[in-house]
C-alpha positions, 0 to 999 in steps of 0.5 A: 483482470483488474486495473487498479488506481493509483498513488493513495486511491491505489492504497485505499482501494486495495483491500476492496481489490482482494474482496473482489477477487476472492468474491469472484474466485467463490464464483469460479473466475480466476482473477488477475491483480497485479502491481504497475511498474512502479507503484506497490510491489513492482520494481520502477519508479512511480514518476514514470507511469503513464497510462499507456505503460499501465495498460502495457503491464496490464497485457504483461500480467494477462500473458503471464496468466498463461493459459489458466482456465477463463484467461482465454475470454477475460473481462477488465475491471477498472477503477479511477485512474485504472478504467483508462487503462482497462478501456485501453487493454479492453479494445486490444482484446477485441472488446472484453467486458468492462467494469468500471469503479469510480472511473476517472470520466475525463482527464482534465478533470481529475487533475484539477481534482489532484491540484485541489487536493494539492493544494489543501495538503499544502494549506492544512502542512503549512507548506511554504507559500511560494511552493508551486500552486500547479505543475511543477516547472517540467510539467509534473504534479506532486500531490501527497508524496506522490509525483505523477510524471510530465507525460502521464500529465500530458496525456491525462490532459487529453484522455477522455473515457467514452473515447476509449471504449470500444463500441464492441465492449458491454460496460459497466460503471459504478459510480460513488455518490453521484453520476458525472455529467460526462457519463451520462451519455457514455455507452453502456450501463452507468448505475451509481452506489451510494457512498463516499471515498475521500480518494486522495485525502486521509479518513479520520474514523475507521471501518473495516472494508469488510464491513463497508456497505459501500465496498460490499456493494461495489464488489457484489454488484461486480460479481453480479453483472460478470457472473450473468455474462459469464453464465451465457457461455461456461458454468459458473459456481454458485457460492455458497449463501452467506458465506463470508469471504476471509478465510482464503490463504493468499495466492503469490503475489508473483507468478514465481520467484521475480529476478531483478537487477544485480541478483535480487530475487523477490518472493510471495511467501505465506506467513503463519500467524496464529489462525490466519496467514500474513502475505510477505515478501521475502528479498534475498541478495544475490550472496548467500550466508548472510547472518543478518536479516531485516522484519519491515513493517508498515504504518497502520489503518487500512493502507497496504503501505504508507506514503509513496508506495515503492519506499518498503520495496525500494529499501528492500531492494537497497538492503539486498544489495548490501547483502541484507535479506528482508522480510516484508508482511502485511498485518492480518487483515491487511492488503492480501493477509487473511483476517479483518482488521477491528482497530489500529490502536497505538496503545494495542501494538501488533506483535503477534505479526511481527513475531510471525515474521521473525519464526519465518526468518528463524526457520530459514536460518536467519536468527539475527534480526534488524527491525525496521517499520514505520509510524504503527510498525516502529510502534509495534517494533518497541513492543516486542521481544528483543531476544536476537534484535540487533538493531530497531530502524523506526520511522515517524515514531509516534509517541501519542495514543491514537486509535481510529475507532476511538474519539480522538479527545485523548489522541495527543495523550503520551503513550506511557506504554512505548515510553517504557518499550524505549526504556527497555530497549534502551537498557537491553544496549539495542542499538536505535536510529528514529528518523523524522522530518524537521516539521512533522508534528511527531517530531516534536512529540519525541523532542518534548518526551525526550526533554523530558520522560525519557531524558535520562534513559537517552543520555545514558544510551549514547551513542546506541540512540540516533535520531536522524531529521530529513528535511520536509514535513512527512518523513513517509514522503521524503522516500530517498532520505528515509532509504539512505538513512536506514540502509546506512543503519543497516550496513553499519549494523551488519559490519 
């Protein structure tokens, strides 16, 4: 059973969750991942998570696990804000096994860690200097687009760990870098791993977490110290040496097709690209013989989603309800998607994904598609065909040349490459809708291009190219206004 963190620990550590799994799975463990209600996903609102609602879903997961083979006698894996959860969900169950990643060890602690990290967000965005240094006024705390709730506040403000393990429980806890002073005195086994993880702020290089000493520690560690415990009781399969763990299809991200709230179904589907296999979501509406189908696709680099994580699952959901179905992937390499990720290169767009995407669509009779991603997907958007693209939503639109692996001298470059992609599109007659917020630097990089490359091109499109500016400095953080935005495009659209 896995716990995983939340708000952008949740993003980062998400792929090294996978390893874990699949690394496990090799060693004959079924392996439970699920999403808490409101983060990834899952349906709910990020703001009202608490600890104790996160160890109710985690109890949820682990009873909808049936009576798989191994879910009789589970271990809990926990990791930051999640081993709270997982020391929790560990004495319900009389003291399973625990395993913790990078623990958060004491409550206080990490939220002025979080308000730190607040705070430095705000200083480097320019963020209004009267804007709350600490808790907002209802005792919340907003950290990078994400808001956690007053009651997860109040009761991280009290949570200590050792205080929720059970004293029946054998324990493991690694931890990144060094060993809290807190830990050192704690029950169980503390050992520490060598690293670093700037949990809450963006990395500027880029590795692939397959090729991370440090991930491929945290994981082999893992499935070291469960597959020991695991061998005193029921036979365990060795893996097989060597053997490196990517070419797994992944299993449903739901135990089965999930109904939501006014006919929404949401289904895990799997997405040929190539030699690999995307994980989607396909959102269906309650309605049948809709002509009009959605591709959504996320930023780059390594995150499974991009700013607060519900904004793709909330605007599908949106859609749905407008009669709109969608289809959501992952890039191969990516979140639950086979394959490994060598670069997210602005100048090197990925659309053999997203025309896997597309065939998917086709295949079910959708034909007529609306393209809608953010930043690298809006990017990868421009790129591909147009033939049967009714419209292109792109959000946060990047126009420079930037790629993770490589220095970062020619980063603020004019991507030559999409000013045509715009050209083209803008000459097939596609209607466009670009959403930004006033302030982000990417803002200003379309409003320099458009005065100036790509001036005649706009004037001659008219009408059929929208730009849309919400208030704030990250459009990826602003989800309420980016859901309004492209949904309102959407309907327009399909009418």
């Amino acid at each position: 059973m896995v716990c995983s963190p939340l708000g952008w620990e949740f993003t980062k550590d998400y792929r090294r969750e996978v390893m874990l799994g699949r690394s496990l799975a090799l060693r004959g463990f079924t392996v439970v991942r699920f999403h808490y209600r409101g983060q990834g996903e899952s349906g709910g609102q990020f703001a009202r998570l608490t600890v104790a609602s996160m160890t109710a879903d985690a109890e949820q997961a682990l009873e909808a696990a049936g009576d798989r083979p191994g879910c009789e006698a589970p271990a809990v894996v926990g990791i930051r804000a999640g081993a709270l959860a997982a020391a929790s969900l560990s004495r319900t169950l009389g003291g399973a096994p625990l395993v913790f990643w990078d623990p958060v060890v004491s409550g206080p602690d990490y939220l002025r860690d979080l308000t730190r990290t607040r705070q430095v967000w705000n200083t480097v965005r320019g963020a209004d200097p009267t804007a709350p240094v600490g808790l907002e006024a209802d005792g919340s705390l907003r950290v990078m687009g994400y808001r956690l709730g007053p009651e997860l506040v109040r009761e991280l403000s009290g949570s200590y760990l050792e205080e929720l393990i059970s004293p029946a429980s054998e324990a493991l806890s690694l931890h990144i870098g060094a060993l809290p002073r807190r830990m050192r005195e704690s029950p169980g086994q503390a050992e520490v791993i060598a690293g670093r993880t700037d949990w809450w702020l963006k990395r500027r290089t880029f590795e692939p977490e397959e090729d991370s000493a440090l991930s491929s520690a945290l994981v082999s560690r893992t499935t070291q110290w469960l597959a020991s415990r695991a061998a005193r009781t029921i036979p365990v399969r060795g893996a097989v040496p060597g053997r490196r763990v990517r070419a797994m299809r992944p299993t449903a991200l739901f135990a089965d097709t999930a109904l939501f709230a006014d006919g929404v179904r949401r289904s895990a589907v799997a997405v040929p690209a190539g030699q690999e296999t995307l994980a989607g979501v396909f959102v269906e509406p309650p309605a049948s013989g809709m002509s009009v189908a959605a591709v959504l696709l996320n930023c780059g680099s390594y995150h499974l989603t991009s700013g607060p994580v519900e904004l793709w699952a909330r605007l599908a959901d949106r859609l749905a309800r407008h009669g709109i179905p969608s289809l959501r992937v992952a890039y191969r390499g990516v979140a639950d998607s086979t394959g490994q990720v060598d670069d997210f290169d602005l100048t090197r767009p990925r659309c053999g994904d997203l025309e896997a995407a597309r065939t998917m669509l086709t295949e079910r009779g959708l034909r007529r598609h609306l393209l809608i991603g953010g930043c690298f997907g809006a990017r990868t958007i421009c790129a591909g065909p147009l033939d049967g693209v009714v419209g292109m939503g792109l959000v946060s639109l990047p126009m420079h040349m930037e790629s993770l692996a490589r220095p970062s001298s020619e980063a603020r470059a004019l991507n030559q490459g999409l000013v045509e992609d715009l050209r083209r599109c803008v000459a097939a007659r596609v209607p466009v809708r670009v959403v930004y917020s006033r302030d982000e630097p990417y803002r200003h990089d379309f409003d320099a291009t458009a005065a100036g490359d790509l001036g005649e091109a706009l004037r001659t499109a008219g009408s059929r190219f929208e730009v849309t500016l919400l208030n704030g400095k990250d459009s990826m953080f602003e989800t309420d206004g980016v859901i309004e935005a492209l949904t309102e495009f959407a309907v327009r659209l399909r009418a």
